[in-house]
C-alpha positions in Angstrom: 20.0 -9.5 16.4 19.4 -8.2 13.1 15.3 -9.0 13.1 14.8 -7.9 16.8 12.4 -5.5 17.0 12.9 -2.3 19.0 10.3 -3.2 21.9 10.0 1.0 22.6 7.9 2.0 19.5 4.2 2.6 19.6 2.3 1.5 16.4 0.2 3.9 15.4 -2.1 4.1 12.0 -4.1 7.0 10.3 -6.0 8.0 6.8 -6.3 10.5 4.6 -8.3 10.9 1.7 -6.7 12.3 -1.4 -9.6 12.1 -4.0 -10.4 9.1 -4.9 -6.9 7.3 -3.0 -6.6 7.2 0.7 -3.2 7.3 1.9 -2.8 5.1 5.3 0.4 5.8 7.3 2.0 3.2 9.8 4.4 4.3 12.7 6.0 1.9 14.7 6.6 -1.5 14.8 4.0 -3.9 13.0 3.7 -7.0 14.1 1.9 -9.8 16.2 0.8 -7.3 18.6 0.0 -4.3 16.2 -1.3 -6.5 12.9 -4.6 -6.5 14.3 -4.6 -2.6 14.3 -3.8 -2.2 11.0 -6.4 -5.5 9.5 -9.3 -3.3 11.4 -8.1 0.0 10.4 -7.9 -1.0 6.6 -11.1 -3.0 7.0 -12.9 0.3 7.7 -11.3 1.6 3.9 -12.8 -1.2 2.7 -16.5 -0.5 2.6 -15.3 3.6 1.6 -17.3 4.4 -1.4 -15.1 5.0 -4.4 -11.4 4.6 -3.2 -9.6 3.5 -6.8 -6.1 3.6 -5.1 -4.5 2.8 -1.3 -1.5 3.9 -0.3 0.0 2.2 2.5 2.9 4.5 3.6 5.2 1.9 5.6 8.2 5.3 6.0 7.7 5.0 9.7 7.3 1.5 10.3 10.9 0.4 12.1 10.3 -3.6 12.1 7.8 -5.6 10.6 7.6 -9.3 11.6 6.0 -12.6 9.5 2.6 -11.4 10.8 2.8 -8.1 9.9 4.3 -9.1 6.1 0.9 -11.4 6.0 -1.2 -8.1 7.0 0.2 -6.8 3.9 -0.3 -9.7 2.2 -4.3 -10.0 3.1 -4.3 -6.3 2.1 -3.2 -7.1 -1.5 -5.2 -9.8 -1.7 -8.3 -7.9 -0.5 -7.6 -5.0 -2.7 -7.5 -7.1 -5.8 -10.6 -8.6 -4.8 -12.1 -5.2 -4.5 -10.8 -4.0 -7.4 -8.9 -1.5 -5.5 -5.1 -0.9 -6.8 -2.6 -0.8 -3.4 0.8 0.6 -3.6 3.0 0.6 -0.7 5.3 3.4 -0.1 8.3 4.5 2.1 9.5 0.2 2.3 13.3 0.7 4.0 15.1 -1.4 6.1 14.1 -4.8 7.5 11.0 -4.9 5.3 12.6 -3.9 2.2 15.0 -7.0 2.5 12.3 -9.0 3.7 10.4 -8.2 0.6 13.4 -9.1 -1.8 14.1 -12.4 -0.2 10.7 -13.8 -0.6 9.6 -12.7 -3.8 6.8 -10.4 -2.4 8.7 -7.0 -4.1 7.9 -8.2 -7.2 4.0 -8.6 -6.0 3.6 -5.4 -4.3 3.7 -1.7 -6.4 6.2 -0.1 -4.1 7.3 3.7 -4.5 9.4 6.1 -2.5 6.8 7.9 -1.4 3.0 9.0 -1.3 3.2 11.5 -3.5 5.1 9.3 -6.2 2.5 6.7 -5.8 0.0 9.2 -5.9 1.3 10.7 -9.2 1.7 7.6 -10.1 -1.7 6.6 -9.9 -2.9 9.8 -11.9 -0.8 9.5 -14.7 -2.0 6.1 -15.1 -5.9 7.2 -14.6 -5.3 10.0 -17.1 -3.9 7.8 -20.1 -7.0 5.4 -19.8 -9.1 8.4 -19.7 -7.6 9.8 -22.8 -8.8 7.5 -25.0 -7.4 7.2 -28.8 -5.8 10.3 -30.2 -7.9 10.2 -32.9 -11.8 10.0 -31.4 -12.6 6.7 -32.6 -13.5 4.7 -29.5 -12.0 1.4 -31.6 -9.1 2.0 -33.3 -7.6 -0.8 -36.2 -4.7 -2.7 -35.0 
């Protein structure tokens, strides 16, 4: 069956914090049983003082059921809430498709992996930080 999951995989979840991102990495299979791991784990991040950017690295995530794709769902909606920008990284497989076919790729920043997301992330931080070329802090149309 194409969405069976593979009932041998542990879900596990961790952090690290890369400045002002924290990078969370899934293993394993999230859903019904393992959302509630991930909802408390990123409900910890939450009250983290200055975290601008979460990366939710999904590379070792082999299936991901309806109530896992919600998890991810409440995370983006909590994030733009918090004014926290989430990126999800590593999406293959299952999720990937599952993403296309309801319209959630197009709501989610997605990016091969951490590090591009990361970059990503600077790059972005770095051009608002810039400000005009010129010094004046409000530039003429």
């Amino acid at each position: 069956m194409l969405f069976e999951p593979d009932r041998g995989s542990a879900f596990t979840v961790s952090s690290e914090p890369r400045g002002e991102a924290i990078v969370v990495r899934a293993r394993g299979e999230l859903d019904y049983r393992s959302a509630p791991a991930l909802h408390e784990h990123l409900g910890r991040l939450w009250a983290a003082p200055g975290m601008a950017v979460l990366v939710v690295d999904l590379s070792g995530v082999a299936f991901c059921d309806s109530v896992g794709l919600s998890e991810l769902v409440d995370a983006l909606q909590r994030s733009e809430a918090a004014g926290v920008r989430l990126m999800l990284s590593g999406v293959h497989g299952v999720l990937s498709r599952v993403l296309a076919i309801t319209g959630l790729r197009k709501a989610f920043e997605i990016h091969h992996e951490p590090g591009d997301a990361l970059r990503t992330a600077a790059d972005r931080s770095a051009d608002r930080s810039a400000g005009p070329a010129d010094g004046d802090p409000c530039p003429t149309p």
